[in-house]
N, C-alpha and C positions, 0 to 999 in steps of 0.2 A: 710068297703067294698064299693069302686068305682060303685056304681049301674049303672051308661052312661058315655058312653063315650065324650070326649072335641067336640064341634063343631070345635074348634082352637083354636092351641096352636103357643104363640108367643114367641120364646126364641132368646131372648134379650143379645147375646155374645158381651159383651163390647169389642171394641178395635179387635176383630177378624181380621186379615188380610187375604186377598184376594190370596196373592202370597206364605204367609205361608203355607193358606188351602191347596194351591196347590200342596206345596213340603211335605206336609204331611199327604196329601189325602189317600193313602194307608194304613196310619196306625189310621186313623179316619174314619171304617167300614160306623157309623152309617152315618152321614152327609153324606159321599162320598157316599152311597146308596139313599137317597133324592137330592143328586146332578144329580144323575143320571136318577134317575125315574121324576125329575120334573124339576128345572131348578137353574140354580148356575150362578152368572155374580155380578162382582164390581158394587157396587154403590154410587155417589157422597154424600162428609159430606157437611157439612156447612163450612164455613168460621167465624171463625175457625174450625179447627175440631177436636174441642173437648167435653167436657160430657154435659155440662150445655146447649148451645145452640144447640148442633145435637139432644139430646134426645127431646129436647122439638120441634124440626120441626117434628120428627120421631113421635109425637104423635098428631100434629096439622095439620100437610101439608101444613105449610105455612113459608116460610124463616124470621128468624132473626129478618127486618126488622117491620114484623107485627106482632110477636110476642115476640118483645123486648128484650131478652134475651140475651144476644153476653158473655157472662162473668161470672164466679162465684159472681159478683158484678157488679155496676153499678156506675156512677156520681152521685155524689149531685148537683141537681141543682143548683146554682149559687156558687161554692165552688169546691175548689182541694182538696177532699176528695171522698173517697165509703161506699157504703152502699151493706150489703152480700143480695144476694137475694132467692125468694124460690118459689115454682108453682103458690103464685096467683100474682107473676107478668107477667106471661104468658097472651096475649091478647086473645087467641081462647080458645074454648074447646076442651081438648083432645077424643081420639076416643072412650076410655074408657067410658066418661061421656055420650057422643052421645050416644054409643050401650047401656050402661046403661037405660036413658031416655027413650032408643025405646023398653024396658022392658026384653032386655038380660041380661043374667046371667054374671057379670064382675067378674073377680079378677085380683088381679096386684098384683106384690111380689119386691119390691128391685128396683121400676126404679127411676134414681137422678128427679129431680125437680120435688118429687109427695111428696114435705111435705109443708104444712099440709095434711093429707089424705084428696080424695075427700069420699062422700059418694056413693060410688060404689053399683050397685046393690047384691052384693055377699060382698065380701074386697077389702083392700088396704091395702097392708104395705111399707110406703115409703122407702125411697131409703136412700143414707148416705149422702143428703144436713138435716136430719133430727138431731135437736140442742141437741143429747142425747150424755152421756158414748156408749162405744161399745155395750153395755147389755141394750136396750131399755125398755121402760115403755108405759103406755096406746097412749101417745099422739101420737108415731108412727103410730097407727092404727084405721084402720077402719071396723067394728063397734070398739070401744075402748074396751068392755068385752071381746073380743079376745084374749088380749094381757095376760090374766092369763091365758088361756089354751095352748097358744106356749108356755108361760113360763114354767106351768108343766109339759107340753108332749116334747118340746125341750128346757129346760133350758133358753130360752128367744131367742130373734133376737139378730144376732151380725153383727154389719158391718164392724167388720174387722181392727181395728185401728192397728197403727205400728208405734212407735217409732224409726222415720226414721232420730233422729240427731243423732244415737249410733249407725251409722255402722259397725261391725266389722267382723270379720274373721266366726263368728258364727252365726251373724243377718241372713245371706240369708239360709241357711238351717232351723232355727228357723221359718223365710214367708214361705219357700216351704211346710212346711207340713200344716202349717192354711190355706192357699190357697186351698190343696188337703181337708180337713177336709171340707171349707168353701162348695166346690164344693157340696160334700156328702154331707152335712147336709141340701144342697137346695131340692135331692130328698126327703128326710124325710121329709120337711116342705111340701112338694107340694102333697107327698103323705095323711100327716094329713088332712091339707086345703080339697083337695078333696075328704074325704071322709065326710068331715063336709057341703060342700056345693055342691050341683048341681052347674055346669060352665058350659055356649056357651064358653065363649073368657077367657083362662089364658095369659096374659102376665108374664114371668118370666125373671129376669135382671141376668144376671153374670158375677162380674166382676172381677174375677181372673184372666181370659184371656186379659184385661188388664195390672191388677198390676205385673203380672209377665212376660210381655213384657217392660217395664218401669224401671225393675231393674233385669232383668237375660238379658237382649241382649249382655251386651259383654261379657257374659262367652259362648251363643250360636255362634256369630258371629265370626268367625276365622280371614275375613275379615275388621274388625270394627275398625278403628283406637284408639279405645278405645278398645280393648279386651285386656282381663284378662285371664290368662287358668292358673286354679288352680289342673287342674288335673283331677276333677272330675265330672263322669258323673251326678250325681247329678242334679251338677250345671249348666252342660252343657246345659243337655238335659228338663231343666227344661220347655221352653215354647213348646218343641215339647212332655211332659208329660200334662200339665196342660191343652192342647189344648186335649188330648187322652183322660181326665176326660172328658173335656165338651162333646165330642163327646161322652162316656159314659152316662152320664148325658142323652143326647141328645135320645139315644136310650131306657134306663130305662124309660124316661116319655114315649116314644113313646110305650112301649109297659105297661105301666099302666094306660093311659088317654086312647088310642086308639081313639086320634083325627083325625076327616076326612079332615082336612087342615092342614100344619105345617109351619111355616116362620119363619128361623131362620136370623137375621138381626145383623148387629153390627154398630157402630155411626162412626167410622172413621177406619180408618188401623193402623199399628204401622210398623215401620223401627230402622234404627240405628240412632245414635246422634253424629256428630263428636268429632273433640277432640280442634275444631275452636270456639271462643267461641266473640261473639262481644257485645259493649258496643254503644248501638244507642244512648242514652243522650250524650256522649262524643264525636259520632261521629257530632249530632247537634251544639255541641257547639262550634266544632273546626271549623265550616264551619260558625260559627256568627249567627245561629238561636237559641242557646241556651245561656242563661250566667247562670254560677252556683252563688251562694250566699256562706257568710261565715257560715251559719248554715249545709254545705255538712258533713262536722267534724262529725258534731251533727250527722246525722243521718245513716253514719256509724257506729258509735259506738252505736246505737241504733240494729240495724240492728245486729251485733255482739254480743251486750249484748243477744239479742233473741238466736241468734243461741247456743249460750255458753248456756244460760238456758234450751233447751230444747234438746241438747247433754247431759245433764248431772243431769234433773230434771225427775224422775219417771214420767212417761205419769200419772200416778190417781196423784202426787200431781201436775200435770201442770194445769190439771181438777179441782182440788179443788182450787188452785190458782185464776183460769177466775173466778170462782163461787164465788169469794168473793170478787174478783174487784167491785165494786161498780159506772162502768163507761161501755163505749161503747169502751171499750179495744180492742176489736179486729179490728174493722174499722179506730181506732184511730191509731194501729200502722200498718194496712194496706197502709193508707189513708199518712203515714209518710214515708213510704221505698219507696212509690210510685210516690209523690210529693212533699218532703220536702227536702231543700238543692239546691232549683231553686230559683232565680233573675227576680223573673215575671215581672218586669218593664223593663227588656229587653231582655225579652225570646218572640220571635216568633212562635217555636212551643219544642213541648216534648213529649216524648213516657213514657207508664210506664213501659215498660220494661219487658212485659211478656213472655216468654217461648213459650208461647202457642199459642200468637196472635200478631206477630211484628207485629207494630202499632205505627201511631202521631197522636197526639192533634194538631189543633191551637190554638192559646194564641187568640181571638176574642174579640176584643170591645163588650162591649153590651153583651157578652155571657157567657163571661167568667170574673169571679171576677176582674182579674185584667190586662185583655185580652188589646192588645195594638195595633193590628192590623182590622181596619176597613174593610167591607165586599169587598168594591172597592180594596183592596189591596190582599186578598184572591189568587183570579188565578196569581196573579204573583209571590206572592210565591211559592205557589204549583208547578208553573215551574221551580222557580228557586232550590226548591227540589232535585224537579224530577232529575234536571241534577246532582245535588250532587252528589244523590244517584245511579244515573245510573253508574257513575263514580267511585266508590268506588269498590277497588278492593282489595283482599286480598294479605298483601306484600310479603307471601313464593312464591306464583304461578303469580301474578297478573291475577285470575280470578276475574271477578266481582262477588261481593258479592249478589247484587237486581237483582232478574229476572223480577219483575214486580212491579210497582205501580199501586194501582187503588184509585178512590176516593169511597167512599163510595156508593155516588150514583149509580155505577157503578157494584156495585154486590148485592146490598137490596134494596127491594122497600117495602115500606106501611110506616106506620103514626110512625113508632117507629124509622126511619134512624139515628134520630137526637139522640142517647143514643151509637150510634158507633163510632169511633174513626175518622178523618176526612179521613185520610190515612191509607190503607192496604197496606201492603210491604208484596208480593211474592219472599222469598228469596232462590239461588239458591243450590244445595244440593252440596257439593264439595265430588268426588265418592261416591253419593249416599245416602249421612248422613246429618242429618240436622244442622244447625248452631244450637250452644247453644247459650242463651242470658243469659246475667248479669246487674248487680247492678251500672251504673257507680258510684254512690256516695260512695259506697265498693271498689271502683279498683283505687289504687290511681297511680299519674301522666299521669292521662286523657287519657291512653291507647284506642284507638278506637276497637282493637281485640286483641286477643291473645292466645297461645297454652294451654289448660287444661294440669297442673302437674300431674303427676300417679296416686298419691292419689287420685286425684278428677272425675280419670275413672270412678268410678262404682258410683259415685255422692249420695249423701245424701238431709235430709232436708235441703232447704236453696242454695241448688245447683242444677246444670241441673241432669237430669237422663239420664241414658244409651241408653233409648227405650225411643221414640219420636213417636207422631200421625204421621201418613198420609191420606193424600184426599178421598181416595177411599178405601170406607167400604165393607162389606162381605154381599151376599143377596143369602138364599137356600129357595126354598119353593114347597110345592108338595101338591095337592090336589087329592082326590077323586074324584068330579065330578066337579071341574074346571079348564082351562088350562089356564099357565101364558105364557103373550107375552110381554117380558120385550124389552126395547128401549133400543139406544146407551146411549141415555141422561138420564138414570133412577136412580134416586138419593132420597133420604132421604122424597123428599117431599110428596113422590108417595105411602110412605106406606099407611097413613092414610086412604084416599081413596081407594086402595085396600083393605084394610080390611074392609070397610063401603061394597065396592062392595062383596065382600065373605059372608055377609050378607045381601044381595039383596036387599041394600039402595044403596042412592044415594050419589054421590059427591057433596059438598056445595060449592056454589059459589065463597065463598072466598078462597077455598084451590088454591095451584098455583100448585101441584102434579095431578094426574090423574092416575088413575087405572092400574095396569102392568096384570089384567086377560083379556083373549079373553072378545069379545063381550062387545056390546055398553051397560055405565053406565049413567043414567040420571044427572042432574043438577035442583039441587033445591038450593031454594031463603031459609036462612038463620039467623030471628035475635039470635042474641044472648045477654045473661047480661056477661061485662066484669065481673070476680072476684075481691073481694074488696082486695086488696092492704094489704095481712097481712103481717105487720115489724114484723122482730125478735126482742125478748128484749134481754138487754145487754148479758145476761148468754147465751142465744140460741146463739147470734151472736158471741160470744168466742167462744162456741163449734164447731162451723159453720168454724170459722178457723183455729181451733186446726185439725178437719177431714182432712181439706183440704191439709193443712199441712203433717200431718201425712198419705195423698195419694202422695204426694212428690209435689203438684200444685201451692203452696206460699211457701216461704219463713218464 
C-alpha cells in the first residue's frame, strides 16, 4: 500500500515527438489533459540528438561540451580507435545525486547513462548502457539486495534486447507485443518500488516510444519514400498504439502516486528516414582529403562476416560467444569498421560514418597518431571543406545535400570540446526525411550516394532504420502549486534546474539551463568531486555493443 503521495514524478518518454503528440493528441486523454491544465511546447536536444549525450545534459544542465559525453563511445587518446562509455564519464552531478545529498527521497528506473548505479537516496536501476543479458543481476542496482525482490515479485528487469539481423516478415509483430508488454510491466515495477519505499522525486525512463518509431515508420508513414503497406493495422498503427500505452501508463501513475508536480520530457523527436543514402569517407576522398589503403578489402569483409553472424547466430549464443572472447572485442571491431581501410599518411580528414552524428575528424600533427596536417594549416582546410561540401548536391534533383557546417566550437563550450569531432554537418532533409549514412569501406566503386533497394526500406542491424531523431523533443508538465513559464529557447538544458527549483533549491553555477517555473531561482557557488573514470571490462564492453547493436545504433 502507497501510504504518500510523489512530491514529482518525472516520466522520461524516449524519443516522444512533438508533431506526433499533436496529431495524436485526441487519442492520448491523459497527457493532452496535463497539456492542457499546465503547459506543453518542443524543446531543443543536443547536438546530436540522440540517447547518450541528451540524456545526460537532461540530468546535468549543462551541454556536451562540459559534460563530455557526445557518443555511445569515445577517442582513445592518441590512437584511431574507441572506447564504449558509461555515467562516470559524465563531468557534473546529476540532479538525482543533488536532490539525494540535500536528503530527498530519489529513485530512478531505466535512464541510459546511469550505469553503474549511483547510491541514490531511495534506488536506482540503470538503464540499458548496463553490460548485462536482457534478464539483469545485482550490479544493475541500487541498493544491490533489491535485485532479488524485482526478480521474485517480477521475474527480473528486462531491457528489452531484439535480434535485429533476422528481419523478417514476422520479427515486427513479434517487437509490437514486447514493446506493449515492456510498457505494462514498467507500471508494476513502479507500483512495487513504491510501495517499498517512500519517494519526493521518481524518475521513470520509457523507451518503447522510441524503438517503435525507429522500426514501424514506414508502415505508419504513407508519405515516406520508404513505406511498406503490408496491409495491416497492426503495423500501421503501431506508433500511434505504443504512444496510447504511454499515455496509459502516464495516467495509471498519475492516479497511484498522486504526484503534486508532473514533467513529462523526451531527449529528441523522431521523423522518417529517406530512401537517399550517402557515403561521407568516399565523398572526402574523391575531393583528395581522404586516401583509402589496401587493407579497405579487409574491413569490408569484416564488417560482413559480423553482419552474417549475427543474422543468423542465436542472440544467447552471440552472448556466450563475447563472454568467452578473451580480448576487448567489441571496441576492437568498433574501432575497425570505423577507422580501418584509411591511408593516414595522406588523409587530411575522415568521418566515422555514423547515422546519428554526421561528423569529420582532422588527421592533426601532434594530435593525432599519425595526423599530417599542422595547426597553421587547420583554417584552410576547413574552408576548403566547407566549399566542398556546400557544393555537394544530390544527382536525381541537384539539391544540396549540407545545410550547415559548424565547427565544434561553435555549438559546445566547457573543458570537454576536445572529445568532439572537429566538424558538425547539418544536413539537409530532401521532403522532409533524413539522409541515411553508410559504410564507404562496405559500398564498393567509391559511390558518394545512392538510392536504398526495397529490401533495405524497413532496414535492419547493420543498416539505417526507418525512423530517424529529430532536434526538438517533447516537454508536458503541470504542477500544483507552481506555474511554468517556458522560453522560445527552452531546451534540454533547463530541466535540471527546474527540478532543483521545484524543490526550493537553487540553480548551480555551472549549469548553463535555467529554471522554466515563474519566479526568481537563486544561484549558488558549487564544488564538486568529478567521478572516478569506471572502464568497462572486456565482457561488459561486448555486452555494451551487442545492446547497442540490437537497438539498431551500430553496426
Amino acid at each position: 500500500m502507497i501510504k504518500h503521495g510523489v512530491k514529482c514524478l518525472v516520466l522520461a518518454l524516449d524519443g516522444l515527438d512533438p508533431d506526433l503528440f499533436v496529431r495524436f493528441r485526441d487519442q492520448m486523454p491523459n497527457l493532452s489533459a496535463l497539456a492542457e491544465q499546465g503547459v506543453f511546447c518542443p524543446l531543443r536536444s543536443t547536438t546530436p540528438p540522440m540517447t547518450f549525450p541528451a540524456w545526460s545534459t537532461c540530468l546535468t544542465g549543462v551541454n556536451p561540451g562540459k559534460h563530455g559525453i557526445f557518443d555511445f563511445t569515445e577517442r582513445i587518446t592518441g590512437k584511431y580507435g574507441v572506447r564504449f562509455l558509461n555515467s562516470t564519464r559524465r563531468r557534473y552531478p546529476t540532479f538525482l545525486r543533488i536532490l539525494s545529498e540535500r536528503g530527498f527521497r530519489v529513485g530512478s528506473i531505466g535512464l541510459p547513462t546511469t550505469y553503474p548505479p549511483e547510491q541514490l537516496s531511495a534506488f536506482q536501476i540503470s538503464g540499458f548502457d548496463t553490460p548485462l543479458p536482457s534478464k539483469a543481476d545485482s550490479s544493475y542496482v541500487y541498493p544491490p539486495e533489491l535485485s532479488k525482490d524485482i526478480d521474485n515479485e517480477m521475474g527480473g528487469y528486462y531491457f528489452g534486447n531484439f535480434n535485429e539481423g533476422r528481419i523478417g516478415p514476422a520479427w515486427h509483430k513479434k517487437v509490437l507485443k514486447q514493446l506493449y508488454l515492456g510498457v505494462d510491466r514498467k507500471k508494476k515495477l513502479v507500483k512495487f518500488l513504491a510501495e517499498r519505499f517512500p519517494l519526493d522525486l521518481l524518475v521513470l525512463h520509457v523507451g518503447e516510444t522510441d524503438t517503435v518509431g525507429h522500426h514501424f515508420w514506414s508502415f505508419y508513414d504513407r508519405k515516406s519514400p520508404r513505406h511498406v503497406d503490408r496491409g495491416d493495422l497492426d503495423l500501421s498503427d503501431a506508433i500511434l498504439n505504443v504512444y496510447r500505452s504511454a499515455d496509459k501508463l502516464a495516467g495509471d501513475l498519475l492516479d497511484l502516486l498522486e504526484p503534486r508536480s508532473i514533467i513529462v520530457v523526451s531527449d529528441h523527436g523522431m521523423g522518417g528516414t529517406s530512401d537517399r543514402i550517402l557515403f561521407l569517407n568516399n565523398f572526402l576522398a574523391e575531393h583528395g582529403f581522404l586516401h583509402f589503403s589496401e587493407t579497405s578489402a579487409h574491413t569490408a569483409i569484416i564488417g560482413n562476416l559480423k553482419k552474417a553472424g549475427m543474422k543468423w547466430i542465436p542472440y544467447r549464443w552471440q552472448q556466450t560467444l563475447f563472454k568467452l572472447a578473451d580480448s576487448r572485442i567489441a571496441s576492437t571491431i568498433e574501432s575497425i569498421q570505423r577507422f580501418s581501410g584509411i591511408d593516414w599518411s595522406k588523409t587530411v580528414a575522415f568521418s566515422e560514418e555514423l547515422n546519428y552524428f554526421p561528423s569529420i575528424w582532422l588527421n592533426v600533427k601532434g594530435r593525432d597518431p599519425r595526423g599530417i596536417i599542422t595547426d597553421s594549416d587547420v583554417d584552410s582546410v576547413i574552408k576548403r571543406m566547407k566549399s566542398a561540401l556546400y557544393d555537394w548536391k544530390y544527382p536525381d534533383d541537384g539539391l544540396p545535400v549540407v545545410k550547415q557546417v559548424y565547427h565544434r566550437n561553435e555549438i559546445y563550450e566547457g573543458t570537454e570540446i576536445g572529445c568532439a569531432p572537429d566538424l558538425i554537418l547539418e544536413l539537409n532533409k530532401p521532403e522532409g526525411y533524413s539522409y541515411a549514412m553508410g559504410r564507404s569501406s562496405a559500398q564498393r566503386g567509391g559511390e558518394t550516394c545512392r538510392k536504398l533497394t526495397l529490401d533495405q526500406y524497413l532496414g535492419y542491424k547493420g543498416e539505417t532504420m526507418n525512423g530517424s531523431h529529430r532536434q526538438m523533443g517533447t516537454f508536458i508538465a503541470k504542477s500544483d502549486n507552481k506555474t511554468f513559464n517556458v522560453q522560445d529557447d527552452f531546451s534540454l538544458t533547463d530541466i535540471s534546474p527546474t527540478i532543483l527549483h521545484l524543490f526550493g533549491l537553487d540553480r548551480i553555477d555551472w549549469m548553463d539551463g535555467k529554471s522554466c517555473l515563474a519566479g526568481e531561482q537563486g544561484v549558488i557557488n558549487s564544488n564538486f568531486i568529478t567521478p572516478d573514470n569506471y572502464k568497462y571490462s572486456n565482457e561488459e564492453e561486448n555486452q555494451i555493443r551487442e545492446r547497442l547493436s540490437s537497438l539498431g545504433y551500430l553496426e
